[in-house]
C-alpha positions in Angstrom: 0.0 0.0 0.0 1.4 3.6 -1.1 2.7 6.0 1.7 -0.1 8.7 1.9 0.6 12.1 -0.2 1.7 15.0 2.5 -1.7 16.9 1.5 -4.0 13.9 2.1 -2.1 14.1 5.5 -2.6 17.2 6.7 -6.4 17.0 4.8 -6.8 14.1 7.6 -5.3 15.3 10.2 -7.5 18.8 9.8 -10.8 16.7 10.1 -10.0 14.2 12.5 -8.5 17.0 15.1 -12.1 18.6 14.2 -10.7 22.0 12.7 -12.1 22.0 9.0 -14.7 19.8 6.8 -14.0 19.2 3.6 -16.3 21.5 0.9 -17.0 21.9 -2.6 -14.1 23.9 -4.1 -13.6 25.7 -7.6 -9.8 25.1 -6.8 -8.3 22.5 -8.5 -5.4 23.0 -7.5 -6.0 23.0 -3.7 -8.2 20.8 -1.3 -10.7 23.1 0.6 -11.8 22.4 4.0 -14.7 24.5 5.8 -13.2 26.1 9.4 -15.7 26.5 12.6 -15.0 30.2 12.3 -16.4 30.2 8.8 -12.9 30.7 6.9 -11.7 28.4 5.0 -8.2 25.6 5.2 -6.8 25.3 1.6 -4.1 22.5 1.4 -2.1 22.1 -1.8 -0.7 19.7 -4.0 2.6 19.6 -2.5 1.3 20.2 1.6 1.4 23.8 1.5 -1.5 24.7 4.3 -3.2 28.1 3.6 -6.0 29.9 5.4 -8.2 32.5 5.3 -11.8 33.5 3.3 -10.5 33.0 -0.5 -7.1 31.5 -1.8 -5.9 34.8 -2.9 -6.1 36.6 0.0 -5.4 33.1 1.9 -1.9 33.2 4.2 0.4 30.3 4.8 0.2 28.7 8.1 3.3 28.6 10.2 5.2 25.1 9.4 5.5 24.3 13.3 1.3 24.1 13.2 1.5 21.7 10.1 4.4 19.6 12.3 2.1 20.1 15.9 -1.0 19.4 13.5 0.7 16.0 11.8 2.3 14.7 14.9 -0.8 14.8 17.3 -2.6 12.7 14.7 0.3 10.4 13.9 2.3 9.9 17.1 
């Protein structure tokens, strides 16, 4: 069985922690998950993390987050 792609990671991490749901997105190049707050998670091809209301005005999230984010789901 394949290794999971970093973005299908950090796409499962983000719902099993309970922090985004994934939604209908225009995007093809990014995965969009639904935030509580009402913002959106974008994650890209390559496991770049964004958030914010749209993609272009979307900012990158601090790689220590992705690392706490990945490592509390994967131990």
């Amino acid at each position: 069985m394949p290794k999971p792609t970093l973005q299908q990671r950090l796409v499962d991490a983000l719902i099993a922690t309970g922090r985004g749901t994934v939604v209908p997105s225009r995007s093809r190049k990014y995965v969009t998950l639904k935030r509580p707050d009402g913002s959106f998670f974008y994650v890209g091809p390559a496991g770049a993390l964004r958030f914010g209301k749209t993609v272009t005005g979307s900012v990158a999230a601090p790689e220590d987050f992705k690392r706490r984010l990945l490592e509390e789901t994967n131990p």
